[in-house]
C-alpha positions as CSV (number, residue, x, y, z in Angstrom):
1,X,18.5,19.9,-6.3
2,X,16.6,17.2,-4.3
3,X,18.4,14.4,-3.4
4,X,14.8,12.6,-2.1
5,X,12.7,11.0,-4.7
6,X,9.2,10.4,-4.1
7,X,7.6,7.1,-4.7
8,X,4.8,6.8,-6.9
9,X,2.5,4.0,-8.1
10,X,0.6,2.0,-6.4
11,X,1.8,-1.3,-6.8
12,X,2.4,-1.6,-3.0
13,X,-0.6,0.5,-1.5
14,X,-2.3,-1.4,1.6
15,X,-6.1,-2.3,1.6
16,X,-8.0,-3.5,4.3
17,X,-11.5,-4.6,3.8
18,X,-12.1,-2.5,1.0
19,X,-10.3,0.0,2.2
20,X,-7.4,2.2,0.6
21,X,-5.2,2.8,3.8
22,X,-3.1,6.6,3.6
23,X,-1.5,7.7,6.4
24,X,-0.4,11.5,6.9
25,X,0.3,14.3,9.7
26,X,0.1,17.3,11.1
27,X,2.8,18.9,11.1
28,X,3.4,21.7,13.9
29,X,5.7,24.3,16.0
30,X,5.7,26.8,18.1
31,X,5.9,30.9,18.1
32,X,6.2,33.2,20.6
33,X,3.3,35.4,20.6
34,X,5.7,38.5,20.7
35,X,8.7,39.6,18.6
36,X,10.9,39.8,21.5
37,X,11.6,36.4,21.8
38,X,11.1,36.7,26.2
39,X,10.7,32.9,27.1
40,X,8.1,33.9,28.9
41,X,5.9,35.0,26.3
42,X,2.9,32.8,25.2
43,X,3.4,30.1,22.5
44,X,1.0,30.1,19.7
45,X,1.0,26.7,17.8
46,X,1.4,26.6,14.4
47,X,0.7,24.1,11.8
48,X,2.2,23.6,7.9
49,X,-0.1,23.1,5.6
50,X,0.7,22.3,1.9
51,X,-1.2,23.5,-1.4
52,X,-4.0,20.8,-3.1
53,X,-2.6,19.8,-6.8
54,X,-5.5,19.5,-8.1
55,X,-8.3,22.5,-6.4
56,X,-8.7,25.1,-4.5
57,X,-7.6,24.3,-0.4
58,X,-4.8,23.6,1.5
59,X,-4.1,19.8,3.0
60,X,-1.6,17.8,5.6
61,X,0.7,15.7,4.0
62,X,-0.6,12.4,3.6
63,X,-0.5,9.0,1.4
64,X,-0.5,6.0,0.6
65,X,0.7,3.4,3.3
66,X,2.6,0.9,1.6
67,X,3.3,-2.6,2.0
68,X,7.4,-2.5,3.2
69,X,6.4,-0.1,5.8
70,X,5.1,0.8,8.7
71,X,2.1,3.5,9.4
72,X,4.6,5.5,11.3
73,X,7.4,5.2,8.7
74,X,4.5,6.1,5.9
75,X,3.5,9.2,7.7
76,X,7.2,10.1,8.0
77,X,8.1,9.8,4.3
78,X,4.8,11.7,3.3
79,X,5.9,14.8,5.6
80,X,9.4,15.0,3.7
81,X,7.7,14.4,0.2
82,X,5.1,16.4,-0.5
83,X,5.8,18.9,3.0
84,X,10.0,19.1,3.2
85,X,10.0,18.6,6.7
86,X,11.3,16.5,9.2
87,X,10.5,16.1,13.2
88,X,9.3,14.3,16.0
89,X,6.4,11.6,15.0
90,X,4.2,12.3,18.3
91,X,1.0,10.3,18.8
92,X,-2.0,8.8,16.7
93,X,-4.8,11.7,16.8
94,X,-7.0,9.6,14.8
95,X,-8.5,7.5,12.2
96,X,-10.5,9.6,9.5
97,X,-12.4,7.9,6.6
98,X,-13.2,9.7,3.2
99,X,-13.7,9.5,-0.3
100,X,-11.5,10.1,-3.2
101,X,-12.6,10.3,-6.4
102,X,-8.9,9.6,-7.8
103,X,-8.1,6.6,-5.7
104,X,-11.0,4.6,-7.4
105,X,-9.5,1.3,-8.8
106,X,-10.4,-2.5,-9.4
107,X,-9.6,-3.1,-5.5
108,X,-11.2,-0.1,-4.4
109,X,-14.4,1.2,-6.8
110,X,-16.4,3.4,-4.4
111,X,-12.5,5.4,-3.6
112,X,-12.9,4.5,0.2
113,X,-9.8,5.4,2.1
114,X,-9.2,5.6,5.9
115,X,-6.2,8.1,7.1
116,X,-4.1,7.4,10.2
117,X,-3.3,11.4,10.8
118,X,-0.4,11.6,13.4
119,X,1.3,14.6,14.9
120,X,4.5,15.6,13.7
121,X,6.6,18.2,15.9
122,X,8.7,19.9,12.7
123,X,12.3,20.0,13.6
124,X,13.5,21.1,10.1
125,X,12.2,22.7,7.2
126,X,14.3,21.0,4.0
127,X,15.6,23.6,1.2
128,X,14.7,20.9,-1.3
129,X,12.2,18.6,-1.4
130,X,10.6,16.1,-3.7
131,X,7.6,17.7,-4.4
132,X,9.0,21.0,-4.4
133,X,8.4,22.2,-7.9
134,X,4.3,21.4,-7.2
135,X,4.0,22.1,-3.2
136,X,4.1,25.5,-1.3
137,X,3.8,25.2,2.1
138,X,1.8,27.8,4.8
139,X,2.4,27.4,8.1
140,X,-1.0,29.0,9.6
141,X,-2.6,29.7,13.5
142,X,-4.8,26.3,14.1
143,X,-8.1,28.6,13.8
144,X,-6.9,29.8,10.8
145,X,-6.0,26.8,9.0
146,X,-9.5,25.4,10.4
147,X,-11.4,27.6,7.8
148,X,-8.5,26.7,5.1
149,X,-8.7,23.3,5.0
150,X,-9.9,21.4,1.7
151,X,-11.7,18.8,2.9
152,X,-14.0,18.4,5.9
153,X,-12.1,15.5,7.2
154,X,-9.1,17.3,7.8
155,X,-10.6,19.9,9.4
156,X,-12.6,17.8,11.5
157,X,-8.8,15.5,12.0
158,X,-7.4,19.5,13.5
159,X,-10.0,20.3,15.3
160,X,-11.5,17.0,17.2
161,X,-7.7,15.3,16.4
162,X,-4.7,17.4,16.8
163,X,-6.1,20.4,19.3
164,X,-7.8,17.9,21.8
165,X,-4.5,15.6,21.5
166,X,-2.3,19.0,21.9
167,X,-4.6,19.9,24.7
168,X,-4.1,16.9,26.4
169,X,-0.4,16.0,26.0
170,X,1.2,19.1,25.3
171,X,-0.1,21.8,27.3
172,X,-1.1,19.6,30.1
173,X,2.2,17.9,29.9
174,X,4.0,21.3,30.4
């Protein structure tokens, strides 16, 4: 039993200049490339991916950013909800505006929205979760989740987003 509950409604979703603003991440770990577990063997990065309720595709958690939050704390609660896990919140990768046919309303009609993606190292995986009964999550190599992802945005948020910022931070870093 889940002890989380999701919030729904959107009675306290952000807009900004027409604008439906989500927020989400990319959740990520690390594998040794062999079984041995020698802690000299190469890392291959992983990231969790969580099945679309509506369609064919897998997504990153994301959603609505809402008013008594912040960005950060929004991309944070979306991870546990519809993902079950918890981490480190790393950096921004980027902003990534799209369309959405089912976030059309009177304060947004053409469905614009613009995601802050962020990285998320995953430090747990939770045995329950609010989204549980609707979410499965895959935890896939970067190039394979490339090809899996159900929108163009997010791919485009994994490739020029997360494995430039991973580049940059991570492996130069270490």
């Amino acid at each position: 039993m889940c002890d989380i509950v999701a919030r729904t409604g959107r009675h306290q979703q952000r807009y900004e200049a027409g604008c439906r603003l989500v927020a989400g991440c990319i959740p990520f770990r690390y594998r040794n490339s062999d079984e041995s577990g020698d802690a000299d063997s190469e890392k291959i990065v992983e990231v969790l991916m969580i099945n679309s309720s509506s369609g064919p595709g897998l997504l990153f958690p994301k959603g609505g950013w809402e008013n008594d939050e912040t960005v950060q704390e929004a991309a944070v609660r979306e991870a546990i909800e519809e993902a079950g896990v918890r981490g480190e919140l790393m950096d921004l990768v980027g902003y990534y505006q799209f369309k959405s046919k089912t976030h059309q309303d009177e304060l947004n009609p053409e469905g614009i929205c613009r995601a802050a993606m962020f990285a998320l190292f995953v430090k747990e995986e939770l045995e329950s979760w609010p989204e549980q009964s609707t979410r499965n999550r895959t935890w896939l190599t970067v190039q394979e989740a490339t090809g899996r992802c159900r929108h163009a945005w997010m791919s485009e948020a994994l490739v020029e987003g997360f494995s430039k910022w991973h580049a940059e931070k991570m492996i130069g870093a270490g």
